[in-house]
C-alpha positions as CSV (number, residue, x, y, z in Angstrom):
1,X,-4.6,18.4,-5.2
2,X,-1.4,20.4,-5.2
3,X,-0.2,24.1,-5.5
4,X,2.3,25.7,-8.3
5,X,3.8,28.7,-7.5
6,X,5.6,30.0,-10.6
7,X,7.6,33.0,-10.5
8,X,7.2,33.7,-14.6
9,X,4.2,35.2,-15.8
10,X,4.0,34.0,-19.2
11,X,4.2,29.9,-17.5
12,X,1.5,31.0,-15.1
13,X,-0.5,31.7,-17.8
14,X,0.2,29.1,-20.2
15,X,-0.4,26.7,-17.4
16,X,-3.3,28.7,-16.4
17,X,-4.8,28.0,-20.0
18,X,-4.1,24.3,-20.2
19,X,-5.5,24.0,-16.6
20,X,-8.8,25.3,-17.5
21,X,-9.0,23.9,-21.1
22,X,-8.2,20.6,-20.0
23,X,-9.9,20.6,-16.9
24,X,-7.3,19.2,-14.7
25,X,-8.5,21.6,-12.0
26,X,-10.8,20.6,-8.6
27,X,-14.2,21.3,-8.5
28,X,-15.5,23.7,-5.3
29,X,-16.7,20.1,-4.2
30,X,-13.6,18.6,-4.8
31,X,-12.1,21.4,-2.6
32,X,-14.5,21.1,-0.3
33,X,-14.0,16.8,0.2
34,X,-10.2,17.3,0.4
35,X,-10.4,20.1,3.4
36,X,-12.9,17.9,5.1
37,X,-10.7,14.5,5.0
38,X,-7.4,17.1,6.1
39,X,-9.2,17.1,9.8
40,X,-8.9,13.6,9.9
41,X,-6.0,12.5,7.8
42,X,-3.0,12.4,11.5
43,X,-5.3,9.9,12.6
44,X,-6.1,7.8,9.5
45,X,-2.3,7.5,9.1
46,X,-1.5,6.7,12.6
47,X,-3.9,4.2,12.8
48,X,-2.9,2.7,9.0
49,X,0.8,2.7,10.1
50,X,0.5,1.4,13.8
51,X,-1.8,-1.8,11.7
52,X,0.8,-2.4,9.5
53,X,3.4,-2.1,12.1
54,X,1.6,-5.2,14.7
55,X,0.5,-7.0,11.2
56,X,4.4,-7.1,10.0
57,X,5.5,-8.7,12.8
58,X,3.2,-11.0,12.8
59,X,4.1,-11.9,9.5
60,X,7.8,-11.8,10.2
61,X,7.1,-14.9,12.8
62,X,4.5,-16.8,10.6
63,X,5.7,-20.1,9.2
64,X,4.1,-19.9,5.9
65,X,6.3,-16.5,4.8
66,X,9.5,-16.2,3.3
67,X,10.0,-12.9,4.2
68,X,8.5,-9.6,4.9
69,X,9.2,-6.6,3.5
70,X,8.2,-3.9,6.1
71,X,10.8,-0.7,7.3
72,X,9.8,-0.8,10.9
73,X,10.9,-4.6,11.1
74,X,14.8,-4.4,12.6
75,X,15.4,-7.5,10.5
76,X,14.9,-4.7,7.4
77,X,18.1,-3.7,6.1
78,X,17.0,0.1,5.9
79,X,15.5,0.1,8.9
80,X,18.3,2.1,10.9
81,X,17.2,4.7,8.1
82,X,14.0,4.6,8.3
83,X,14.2,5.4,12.0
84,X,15.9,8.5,11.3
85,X,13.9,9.3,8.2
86,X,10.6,8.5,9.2
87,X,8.0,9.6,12.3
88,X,6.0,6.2,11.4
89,X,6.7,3.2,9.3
90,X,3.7,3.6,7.1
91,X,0.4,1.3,6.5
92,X,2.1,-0.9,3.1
93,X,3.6,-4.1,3.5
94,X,5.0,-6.8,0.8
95,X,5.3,-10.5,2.0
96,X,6.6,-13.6,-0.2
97,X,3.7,-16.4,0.8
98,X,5.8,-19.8,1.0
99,X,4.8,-21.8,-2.2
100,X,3.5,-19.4,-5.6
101,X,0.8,-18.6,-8.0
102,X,-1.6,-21.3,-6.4
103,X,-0.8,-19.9,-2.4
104,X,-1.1,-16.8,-3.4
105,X,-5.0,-17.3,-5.3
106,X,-6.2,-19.2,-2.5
107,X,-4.8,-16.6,-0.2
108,X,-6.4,-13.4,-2.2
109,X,-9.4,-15.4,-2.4
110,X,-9.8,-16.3,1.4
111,X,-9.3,-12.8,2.8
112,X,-12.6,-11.5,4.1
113,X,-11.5,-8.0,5.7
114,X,-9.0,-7.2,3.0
115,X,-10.4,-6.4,-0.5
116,X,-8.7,-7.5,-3.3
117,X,-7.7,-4.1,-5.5
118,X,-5.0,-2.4,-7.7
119,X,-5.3,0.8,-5.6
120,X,-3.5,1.1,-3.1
121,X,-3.7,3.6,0.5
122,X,-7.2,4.3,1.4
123,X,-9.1,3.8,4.5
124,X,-9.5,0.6,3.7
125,X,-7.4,-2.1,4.0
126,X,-6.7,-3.8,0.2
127,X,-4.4,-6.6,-1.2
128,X,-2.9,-7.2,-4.3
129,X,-0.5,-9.3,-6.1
130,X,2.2,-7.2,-8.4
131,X,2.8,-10.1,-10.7
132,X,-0.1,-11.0,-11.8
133,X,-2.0,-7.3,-11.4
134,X,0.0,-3.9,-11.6
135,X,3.2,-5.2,-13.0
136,X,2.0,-7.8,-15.3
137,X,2.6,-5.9,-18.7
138,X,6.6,-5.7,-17.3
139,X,8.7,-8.2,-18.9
140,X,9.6,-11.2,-17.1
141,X,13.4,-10.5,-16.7
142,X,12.2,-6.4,-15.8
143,X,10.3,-7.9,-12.7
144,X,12.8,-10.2,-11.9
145,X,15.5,-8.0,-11.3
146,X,12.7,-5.5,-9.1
147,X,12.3,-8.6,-7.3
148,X,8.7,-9.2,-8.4
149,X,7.7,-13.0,-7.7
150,X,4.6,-14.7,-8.1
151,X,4.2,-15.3,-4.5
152,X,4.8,-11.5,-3.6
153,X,1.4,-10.0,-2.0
154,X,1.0,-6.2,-1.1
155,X,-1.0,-5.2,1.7
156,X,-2.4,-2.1,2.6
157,X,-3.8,-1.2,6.1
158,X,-6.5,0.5,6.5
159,X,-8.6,1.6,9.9
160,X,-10.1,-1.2,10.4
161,X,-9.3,-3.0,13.8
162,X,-5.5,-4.7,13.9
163,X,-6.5,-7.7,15.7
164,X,-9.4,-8.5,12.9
165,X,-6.5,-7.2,9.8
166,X,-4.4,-9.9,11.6
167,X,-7.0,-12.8,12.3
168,X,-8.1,-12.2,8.6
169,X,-4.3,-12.7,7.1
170,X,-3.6,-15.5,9.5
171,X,-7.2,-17.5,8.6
172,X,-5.9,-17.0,4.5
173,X,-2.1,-17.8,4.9
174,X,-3.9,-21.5,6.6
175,X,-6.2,-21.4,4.0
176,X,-3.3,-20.8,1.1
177,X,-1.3,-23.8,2.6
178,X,-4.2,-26.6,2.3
């Protein structure tokens, strides 16, 4: 969803014409989903943010992480800017699990709250690794530099409850050091 506003007739209409040829515009439906979810979407995102937020630093003090990589942590080196930039931290988190491919499959394979998924910021709360998922047709040396490990892992809260987000990570980071 989205809005144009074009000041020259002759784009309007040209985009106007590829808009309904293509079909790359809502249905009344569609419309009617996305003004529905708009009454609920402050709380959703409080709710995904303040989860991340207590699951963070929960990570940050857990023995089997490296590090976490989460703005509303003060041991982030943006996070000064982040708490002039931002009203919330948001609901995404990246971690480095100690060890690497095999922590990190018995880890995505022992979550029970988190699903494991590609997409990324809905209601529910999802996991993923980068390496071996979205950024796995990226060279070797491309993900190296962007500081993509195999033992990176993405969360992303959802509105489930924060103490069952963080008994469900804490049961799989046991689980991924066995």
């Amino acid at each position: 969803m989205g809005a144009l506003v074009i000041k020259n007739e002759d784009v309007y209409k040209s985009i106007f014409l590829a808009a309904c040829s293509i079909g790359a515009n809502p249905s009344p439906f569609d419309c009617y989903m996305v003004l529905r979810s708009l009454k609920t979407l402050e709380q959703r995102v409080y709710k995904c943010t303040h989860n991340a937020y207590h699951l963070a630093h929960f990570l940050e003090k857990n023995e089997n992480i490296e590090n976490v990589m989460y703005p509303g942590l003060k041991s982030n080196p943006r996070h000064e800017i982040a708490k002039k930039q931002m009203r919330g931290f948001g609901g995404m988190i990246s971690f480095r699990i100690k060890g690497g491919k095999e922590q990190v499959s018995k880890f995505l394979k022992a979550i029970k709250v988190f699903t494991l998924a590609e997409s990324l910021g809905g209601v529910e709360s999802l996991a993923q690794n980068p390496y071996f998922m979205t950024h796995a047709s990226v060279p070797e040396d491309q993900r190296k530099k962007l500081g993509i490990t195999e033992n990176l892992i993405r969360l992303s809260c959802g509105v489930e409850s924060t103490d069952d987000l963080i008994q469900d990570v804490e049961q799989a980071l046991k689980v991924s050091q066995q």
